[in-house]
C-alpha positions as CSV (number, residue, x, y, z in Angstrom):
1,X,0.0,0.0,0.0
2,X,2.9,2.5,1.0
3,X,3.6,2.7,-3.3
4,X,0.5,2.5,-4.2
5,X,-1.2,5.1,-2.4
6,X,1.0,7.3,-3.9
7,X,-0.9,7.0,-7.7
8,X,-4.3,5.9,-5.6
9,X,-4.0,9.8,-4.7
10,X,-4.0,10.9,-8.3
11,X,-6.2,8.4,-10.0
12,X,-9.0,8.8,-7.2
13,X,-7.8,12.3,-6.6
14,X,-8.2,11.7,-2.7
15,X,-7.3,14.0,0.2
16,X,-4.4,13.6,2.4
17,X,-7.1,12.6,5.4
18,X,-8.7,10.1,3.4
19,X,-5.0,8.5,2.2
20,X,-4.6,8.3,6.2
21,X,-8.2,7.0,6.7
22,X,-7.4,3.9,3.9
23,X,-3.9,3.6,5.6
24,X,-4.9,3.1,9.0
25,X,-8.5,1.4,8.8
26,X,-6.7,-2.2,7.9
27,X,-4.9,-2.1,11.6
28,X,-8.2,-1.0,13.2
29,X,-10.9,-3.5,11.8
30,X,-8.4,-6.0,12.4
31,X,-9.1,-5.7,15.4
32,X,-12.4,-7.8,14.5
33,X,-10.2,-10.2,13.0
34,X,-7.9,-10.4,15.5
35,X,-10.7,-10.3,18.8
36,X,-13.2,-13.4,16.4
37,X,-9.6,-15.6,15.7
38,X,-9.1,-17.0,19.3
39,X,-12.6,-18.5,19.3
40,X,-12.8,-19.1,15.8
41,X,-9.6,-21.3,16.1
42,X,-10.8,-23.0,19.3
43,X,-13.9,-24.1,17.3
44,X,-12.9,-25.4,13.9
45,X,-9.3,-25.6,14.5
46,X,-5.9,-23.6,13.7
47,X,-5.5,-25.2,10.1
48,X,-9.2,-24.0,8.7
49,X,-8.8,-20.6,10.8
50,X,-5.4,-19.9,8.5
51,X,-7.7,-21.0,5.1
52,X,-10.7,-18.4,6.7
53,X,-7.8,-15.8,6.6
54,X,-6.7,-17.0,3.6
55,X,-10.2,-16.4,1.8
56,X,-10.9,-13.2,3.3
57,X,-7.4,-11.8,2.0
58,X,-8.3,-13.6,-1.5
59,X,-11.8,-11.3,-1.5
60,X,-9.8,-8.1,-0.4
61,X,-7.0,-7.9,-2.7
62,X,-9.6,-8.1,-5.7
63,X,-11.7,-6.1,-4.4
64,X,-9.6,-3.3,-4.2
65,X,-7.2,-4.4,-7.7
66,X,-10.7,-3.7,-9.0
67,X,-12.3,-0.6,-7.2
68,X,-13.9,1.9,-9.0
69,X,-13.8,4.1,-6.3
70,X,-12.6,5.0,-3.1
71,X,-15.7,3.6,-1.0
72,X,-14.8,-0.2,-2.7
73,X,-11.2,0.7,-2.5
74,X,-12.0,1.3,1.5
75,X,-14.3,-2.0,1.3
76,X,-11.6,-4.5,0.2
77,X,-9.6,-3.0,2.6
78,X,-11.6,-3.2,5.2
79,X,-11.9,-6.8,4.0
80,X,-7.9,-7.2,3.8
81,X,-8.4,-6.2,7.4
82,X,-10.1,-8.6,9.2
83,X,-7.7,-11.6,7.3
84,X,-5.0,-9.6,9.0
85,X,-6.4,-10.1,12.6
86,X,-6.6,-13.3,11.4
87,X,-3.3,-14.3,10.8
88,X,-1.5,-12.4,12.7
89,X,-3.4,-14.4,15.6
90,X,-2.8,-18.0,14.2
91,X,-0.2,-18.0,12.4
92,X,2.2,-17.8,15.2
93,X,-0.1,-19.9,17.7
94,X,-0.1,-22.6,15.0
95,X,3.7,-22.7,14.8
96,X,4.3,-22.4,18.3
97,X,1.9,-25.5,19.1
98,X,3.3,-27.7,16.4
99,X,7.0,-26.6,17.1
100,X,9.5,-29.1,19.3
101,X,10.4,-26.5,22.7
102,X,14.3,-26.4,20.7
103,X,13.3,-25.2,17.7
104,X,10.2,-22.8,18.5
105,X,11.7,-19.7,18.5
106,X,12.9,-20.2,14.8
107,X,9.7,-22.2,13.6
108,X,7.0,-19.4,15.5
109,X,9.3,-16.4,14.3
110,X,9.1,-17.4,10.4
111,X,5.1,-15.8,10.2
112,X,7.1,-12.9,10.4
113,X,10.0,-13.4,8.1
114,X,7.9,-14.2,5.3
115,X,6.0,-10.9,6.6
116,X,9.1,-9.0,5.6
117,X,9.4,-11.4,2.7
118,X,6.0,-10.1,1.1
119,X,6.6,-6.5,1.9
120,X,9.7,-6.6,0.2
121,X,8.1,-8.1,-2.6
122,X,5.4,-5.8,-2.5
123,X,8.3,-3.0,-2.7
124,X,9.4,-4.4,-5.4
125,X,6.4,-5.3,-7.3
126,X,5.5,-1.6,-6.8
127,X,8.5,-0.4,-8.5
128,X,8.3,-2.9,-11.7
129,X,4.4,-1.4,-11.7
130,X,5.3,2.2,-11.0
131,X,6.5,3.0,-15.3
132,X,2.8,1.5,-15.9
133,X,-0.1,4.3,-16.7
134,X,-2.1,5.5,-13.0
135,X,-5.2,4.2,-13.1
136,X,-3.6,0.3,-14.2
137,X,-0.3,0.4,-11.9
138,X,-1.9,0.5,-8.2
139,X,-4.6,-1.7,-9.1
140,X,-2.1,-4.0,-9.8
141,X,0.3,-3.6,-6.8
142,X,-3.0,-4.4,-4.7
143,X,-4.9,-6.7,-6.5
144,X,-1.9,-9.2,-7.4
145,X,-2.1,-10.2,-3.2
146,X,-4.8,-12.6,-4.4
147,X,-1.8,-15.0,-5.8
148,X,-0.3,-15.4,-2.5
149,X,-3.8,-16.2,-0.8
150,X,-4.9,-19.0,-2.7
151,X,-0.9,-20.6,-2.1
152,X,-1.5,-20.6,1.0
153,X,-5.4,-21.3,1.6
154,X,-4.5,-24.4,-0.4
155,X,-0.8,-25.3,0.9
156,X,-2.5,-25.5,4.5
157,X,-5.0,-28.2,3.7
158,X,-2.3,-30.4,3.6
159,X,-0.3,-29.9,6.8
160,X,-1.3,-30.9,9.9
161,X,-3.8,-30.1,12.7
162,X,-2.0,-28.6,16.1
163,X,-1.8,-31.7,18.6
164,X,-2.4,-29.4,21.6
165,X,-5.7,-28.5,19.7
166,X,-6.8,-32.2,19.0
167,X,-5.8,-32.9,22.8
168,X,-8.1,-29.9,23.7
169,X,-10.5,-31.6,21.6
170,X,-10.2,-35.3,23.0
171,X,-8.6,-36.9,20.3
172,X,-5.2,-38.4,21.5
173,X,-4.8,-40.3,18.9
174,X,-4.5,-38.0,16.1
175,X,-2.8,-35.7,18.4
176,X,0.0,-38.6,18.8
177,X,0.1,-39.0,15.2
178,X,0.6,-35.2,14.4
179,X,3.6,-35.3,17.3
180,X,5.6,-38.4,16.1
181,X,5.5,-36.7,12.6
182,X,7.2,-33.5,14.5
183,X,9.4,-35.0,17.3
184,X,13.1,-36.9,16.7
185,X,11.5,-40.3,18.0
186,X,8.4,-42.1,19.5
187,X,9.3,-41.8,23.0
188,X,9.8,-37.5,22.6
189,X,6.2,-37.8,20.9
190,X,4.8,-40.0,23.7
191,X,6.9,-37.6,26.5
192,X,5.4,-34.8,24.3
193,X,1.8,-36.2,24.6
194,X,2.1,-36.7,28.4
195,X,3.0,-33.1,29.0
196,X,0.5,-31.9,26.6
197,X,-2.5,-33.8,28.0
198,X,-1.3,-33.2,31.7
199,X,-1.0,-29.5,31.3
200,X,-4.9,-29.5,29.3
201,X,-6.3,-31.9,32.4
202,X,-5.1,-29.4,34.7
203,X,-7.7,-26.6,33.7
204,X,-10.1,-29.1,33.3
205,X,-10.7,-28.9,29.5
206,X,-9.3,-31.9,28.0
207,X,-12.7,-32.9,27.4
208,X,-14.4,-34.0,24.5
209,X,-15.7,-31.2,21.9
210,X,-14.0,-27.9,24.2
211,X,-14.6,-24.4,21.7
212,X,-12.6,-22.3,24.5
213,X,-16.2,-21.5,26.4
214,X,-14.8,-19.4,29.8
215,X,-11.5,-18.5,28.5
216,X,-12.5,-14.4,28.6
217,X,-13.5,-15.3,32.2
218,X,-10.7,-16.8,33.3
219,X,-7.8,-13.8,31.8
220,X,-10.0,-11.1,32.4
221,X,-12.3,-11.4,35.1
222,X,-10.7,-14.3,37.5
223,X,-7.0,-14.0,36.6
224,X,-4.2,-16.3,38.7
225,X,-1.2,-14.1,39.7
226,X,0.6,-16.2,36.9
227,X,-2.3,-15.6,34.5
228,X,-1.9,-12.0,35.4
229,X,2.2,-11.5,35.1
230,X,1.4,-13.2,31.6
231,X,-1.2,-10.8,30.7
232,X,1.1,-7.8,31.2
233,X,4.1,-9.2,29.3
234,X,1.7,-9.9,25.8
235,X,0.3,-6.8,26.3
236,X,2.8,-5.0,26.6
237,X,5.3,-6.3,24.2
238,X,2.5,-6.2,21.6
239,X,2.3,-2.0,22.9
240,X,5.7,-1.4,22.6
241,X,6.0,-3.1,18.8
242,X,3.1,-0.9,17.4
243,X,3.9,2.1,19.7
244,X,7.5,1.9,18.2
245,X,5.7,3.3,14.9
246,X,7.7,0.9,12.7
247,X,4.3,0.4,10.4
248,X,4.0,3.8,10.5
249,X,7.6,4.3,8.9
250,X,6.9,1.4,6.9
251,X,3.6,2.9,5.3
252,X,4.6,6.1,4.9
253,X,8.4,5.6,4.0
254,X,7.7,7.6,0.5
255,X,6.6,10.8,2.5
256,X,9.3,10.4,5.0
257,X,12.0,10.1,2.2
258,X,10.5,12.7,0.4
259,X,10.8,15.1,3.0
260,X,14.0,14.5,2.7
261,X,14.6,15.7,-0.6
262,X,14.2,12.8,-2.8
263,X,11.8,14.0,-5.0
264,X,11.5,11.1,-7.9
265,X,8.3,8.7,-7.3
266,X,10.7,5.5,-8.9
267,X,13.8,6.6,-6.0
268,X,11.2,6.7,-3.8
269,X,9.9,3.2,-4.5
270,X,14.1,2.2,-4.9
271,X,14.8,3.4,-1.3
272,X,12.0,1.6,-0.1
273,X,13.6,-1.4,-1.8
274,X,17.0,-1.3,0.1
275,X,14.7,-0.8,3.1
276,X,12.9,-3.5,2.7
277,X,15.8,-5.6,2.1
278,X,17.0,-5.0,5.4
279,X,13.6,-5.8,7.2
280,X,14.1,-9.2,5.4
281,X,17.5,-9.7,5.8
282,X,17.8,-8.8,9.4
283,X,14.2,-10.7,10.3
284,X,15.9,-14.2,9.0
285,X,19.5,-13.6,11.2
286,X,16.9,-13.4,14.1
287,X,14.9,-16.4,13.4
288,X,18.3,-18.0,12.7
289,X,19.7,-17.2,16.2
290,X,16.4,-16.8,18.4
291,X,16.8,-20.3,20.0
292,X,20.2,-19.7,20.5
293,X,20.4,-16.6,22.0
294,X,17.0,-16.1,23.7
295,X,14.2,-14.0,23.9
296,X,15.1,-11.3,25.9
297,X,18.4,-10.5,24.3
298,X,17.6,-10.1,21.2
299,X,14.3,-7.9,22.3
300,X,16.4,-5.6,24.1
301,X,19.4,-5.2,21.5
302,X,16.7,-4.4,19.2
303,X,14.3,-2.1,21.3
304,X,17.9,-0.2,22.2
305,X,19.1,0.1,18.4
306,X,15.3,1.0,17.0
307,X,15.8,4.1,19.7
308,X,19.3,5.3,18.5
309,X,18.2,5.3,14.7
310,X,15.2,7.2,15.6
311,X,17.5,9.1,17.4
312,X,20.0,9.8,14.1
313,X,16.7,10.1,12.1
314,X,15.4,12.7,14.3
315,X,18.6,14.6,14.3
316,X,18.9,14.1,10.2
317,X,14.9,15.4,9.9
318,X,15.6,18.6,11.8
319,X,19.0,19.6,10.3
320,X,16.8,19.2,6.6
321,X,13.9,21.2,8.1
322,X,16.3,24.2,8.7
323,X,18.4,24.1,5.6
324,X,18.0,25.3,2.3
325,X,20.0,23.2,0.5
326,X,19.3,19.8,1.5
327,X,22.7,18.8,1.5
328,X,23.2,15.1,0.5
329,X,25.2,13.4,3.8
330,X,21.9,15.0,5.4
331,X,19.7,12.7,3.2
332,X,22.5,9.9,3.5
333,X,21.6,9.7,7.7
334,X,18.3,9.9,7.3
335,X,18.3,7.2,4.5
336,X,20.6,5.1,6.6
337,X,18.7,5.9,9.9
338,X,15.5,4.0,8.6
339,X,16.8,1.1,7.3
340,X,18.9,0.7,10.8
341,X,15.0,1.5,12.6
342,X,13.0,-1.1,10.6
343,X,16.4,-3.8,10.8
344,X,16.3,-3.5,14.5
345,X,12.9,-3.9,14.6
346,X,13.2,-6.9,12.2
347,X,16.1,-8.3,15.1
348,X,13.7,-7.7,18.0
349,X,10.0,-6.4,18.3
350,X,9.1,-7.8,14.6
351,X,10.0,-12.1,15.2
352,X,9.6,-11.7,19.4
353,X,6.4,-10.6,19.9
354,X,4.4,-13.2,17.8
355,X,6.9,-15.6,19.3
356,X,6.6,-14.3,22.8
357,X,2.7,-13.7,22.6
358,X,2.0,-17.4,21.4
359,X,4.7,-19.0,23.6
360,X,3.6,-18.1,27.2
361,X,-0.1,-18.5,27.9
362,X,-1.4,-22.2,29.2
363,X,-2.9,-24.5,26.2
364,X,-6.6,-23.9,27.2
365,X,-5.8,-20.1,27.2
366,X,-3.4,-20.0,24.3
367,X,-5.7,-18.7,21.4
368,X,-7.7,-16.2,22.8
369,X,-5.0,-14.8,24.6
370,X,-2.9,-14.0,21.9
371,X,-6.2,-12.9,20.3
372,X,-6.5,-9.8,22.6
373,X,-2.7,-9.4,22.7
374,X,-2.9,-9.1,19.1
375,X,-5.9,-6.7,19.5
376,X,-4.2,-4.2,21.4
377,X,-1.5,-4.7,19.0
378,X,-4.1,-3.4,16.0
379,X,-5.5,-1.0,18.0
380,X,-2.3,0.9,18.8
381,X,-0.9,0.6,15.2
382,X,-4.2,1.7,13.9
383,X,-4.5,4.7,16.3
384,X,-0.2,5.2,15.3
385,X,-0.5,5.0,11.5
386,X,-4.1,7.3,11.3
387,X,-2.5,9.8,13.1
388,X,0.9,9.9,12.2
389,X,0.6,12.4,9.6
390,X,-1.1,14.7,11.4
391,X,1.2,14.3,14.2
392,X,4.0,15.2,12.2
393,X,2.1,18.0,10.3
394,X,1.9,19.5,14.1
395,X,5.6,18.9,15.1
396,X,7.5,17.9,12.2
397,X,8.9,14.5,11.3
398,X,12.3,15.7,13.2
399,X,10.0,15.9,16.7
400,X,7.9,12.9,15.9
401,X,11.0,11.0,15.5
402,X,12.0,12.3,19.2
403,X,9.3,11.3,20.5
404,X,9.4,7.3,18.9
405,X,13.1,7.3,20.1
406,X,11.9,8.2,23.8
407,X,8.8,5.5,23.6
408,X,12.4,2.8,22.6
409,X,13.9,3.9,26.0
410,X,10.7,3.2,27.9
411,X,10.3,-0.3,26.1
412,X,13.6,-1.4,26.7
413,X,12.9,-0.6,30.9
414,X,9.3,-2.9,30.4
415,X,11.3,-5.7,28.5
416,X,13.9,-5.7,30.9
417,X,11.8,-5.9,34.3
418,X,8.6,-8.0,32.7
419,X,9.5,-10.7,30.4
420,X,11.6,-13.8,31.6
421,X,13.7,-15.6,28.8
422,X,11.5,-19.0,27.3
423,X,13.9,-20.4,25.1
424,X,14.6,-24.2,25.7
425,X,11.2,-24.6,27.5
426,X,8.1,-26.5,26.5
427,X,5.0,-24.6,26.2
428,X,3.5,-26.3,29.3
429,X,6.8,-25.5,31.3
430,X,6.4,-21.2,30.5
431,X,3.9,-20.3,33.0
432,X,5.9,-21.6,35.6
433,X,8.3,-18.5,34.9
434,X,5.3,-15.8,35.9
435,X,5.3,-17.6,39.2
436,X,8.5,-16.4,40.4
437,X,9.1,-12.4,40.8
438,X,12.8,-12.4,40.1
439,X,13.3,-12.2,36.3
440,X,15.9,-14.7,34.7
């Protein structure tokens, strides 16, 4: 969307509100997509939840490749939307309940590789469209997202259900076969199975036909201190990634490089490129290294280098803002200061908080949980990327940049108190770690 809103404005001759409005509506009705996928995936499962989100992106991306106008424009994607709460919601709760406890972090962080993966394509894609007419380019930078959508609503039917979801269900036995398919040997699946079923009898909901009835109850109205420490850390990791106003940056990368003095709409779209190659680049070295390093580490190298580049990006905006000239080393920091924002985020917040958010609540709690993690997650980036313009209309993009580099500082300070390290652990060992007040 970041390219093609610049042609949408011309071809639909739109305001600068209404390019905010189309922006920033896809993070806020996610929320509905985001809030419905917990129960959704508690009653038919995580494998048809990830084909409903597949066939809701399908109907979006055409519908706005084919818009006449800016109402169906907003429609598909409002549409586009709701797959987004979606997936943002199973897609890492399906990896983390399939994934052996060694190889998690690397398995549940790849949702967000292949995040950076499409937005790179989607930069790219943008720039091959870009030479086309206006009113044929954007249609196709939006509407080609169908491609991807029936890959994956079909590539899904043939992998397996999640065995903590069949356990949840009552039915061991295809649980068992799922976890000898995904563990070294039949004793790890049978130790696997144990620990699975024992952790699911414990809330009392290993019976037959659960859909996840009471779950709301038990986070939000009846909470264990556990329950509670666990509440805080998904909450507020899922804050702190959309507070950081990385989708922001990411949206609006064209105006924020513009200001800058590249004035070209194809540089634009090639800046964004590079940037996107380092949101890639740097999401895959964290997958690669997650399990080895940890959590925690990672989160807080990345949460400390995201506020330094805002930082040099803030400094870089303000020096432009007050000179005539735009002198080219000025561009040169403010180039290289976004690319080192969005790579620390791709090292930290980006792969940690789906991993984080799907890793730590009990089985029985798992889905909905990271449901209204992932809503608050929406809701801030909505509220971040709809008013992030206006913002910086108010106090400059050198000041709003300040600000972003000061919300780092304060993230780093919650990581570092709030979140215990999970790597190595089984998902039915994590809650254990909220027990304890000292942090590891």
């Amino acid at each position: 969307m970041s390219g093609a809103v610049l042609f949408i404005k011309e071809s639909l001759s739109i305001s600068s509100t209404q390019v905010e409005i189309l922006v920033g509506s896809l993070n806020v009705v996610s929320l509905i997509g985001s809030l419905a996928s917990g129960r959704t995936s508690d009653w038919i499962g995580r494998r048809y939840t990830i084909v409903l989100a597949a066939l809701t992106f399908l109907v979006g991306a055409l519908l706005m490749g084919l818009a006449p106008s800016f109402p169906f424009l907003m429609a598909g994607r409002v549409i586009a939307g709701i797959g987004v709460g979606y997936s943002l919601v199973i897609g890492p709760v399906y990896a983390a309940e399939l994934s052996p406890a060694m190889s998690r972090g690397f398995l549940s962080s790849l949702p967000e590789v292949f995040i950076n993966v499409g937005i790179l394509l989607g930069y790219v894609s943008n720039y091959i469209f870009s030479g086309l007419p206006a009113e044929i380019n954007w249609r196709l930078m939006l509407g080609i997202a169908a491609a991807p959508a029936v890959a994956v609503g079909m590539g899904v039917l043939g992998m397996p259900e999640s065995p903590r979801w069949l356990v949840m269900e009552g039915r061991l036995d295809e649980a068992k076969q799922v976890l000898v398919k995904t563990s070294e040997s039949e004793p790890e699946a049978e130790l696997r199975l144990h620990e699975i079923t024992r952790a699911a009898s414990s809330v009392g909901s290993s019976r037959t036909r659960w859909h996840g009835q009471g779950v709301w109850r038990e986070i939000l109205l009846r909470p264990s201190r556990p329950i509670r420490r666990i509440l805080i850390a998904a909450l507020g990791v899922n804050f702190f990634m959309q507070a950081s106003g990385n989708d922001a940056v990411v949206y609006y990368s064209p105006q924020v490089f513009r200001e800058t003095g590249i004035s070209s709409s194809r540089q634009l779209l090639g800046v964004t490129i590079i940037m996107g190659i380092a949101k890639a680049f740097f999401a895959l070295v964290s997958a690669l290294f997650l399990d080895h390093f940890g959590r925690r580490p990672l989160l807080m190298l990345g949460s400390t280098g995201m506020a330094f580049s805002l930082l040099g990006l803030g400094l870089g905006s303000k020096f432009l803002e007050h000179s005539a000239d735009n002198p080219s080393w000025a561009i040169a920091l403010c180039v290289v200061a976004v690319c080192a924002d969005v790579s620390f985020f791709s090292i930290g917040l980006g792969p940690i908080t789906w991993v984080y958010s799907s890793e730590i609540f009990p089985t029985a709690l798992r889905a909905q949980g990271t449901s209204l993690a992932v809503a608050v997650n929406r809701l801030v980036s909505g509220a971040v990327a709809m008013s992030f313009l206006s913002i910086s209309r108010e106090i400059t993009f050198g000041g709003m940049f300040f600000v972003l580099a000061g919300v780092m500082v304060l993230a780093t300070v919650f990581f570092y108190f709030f979140l215990p390290e999970t790597k190595g652990k089984s998902l039915e060992e994590i809650e254990s770690l909220f027990e304890d007040k000292v942090t590891e």
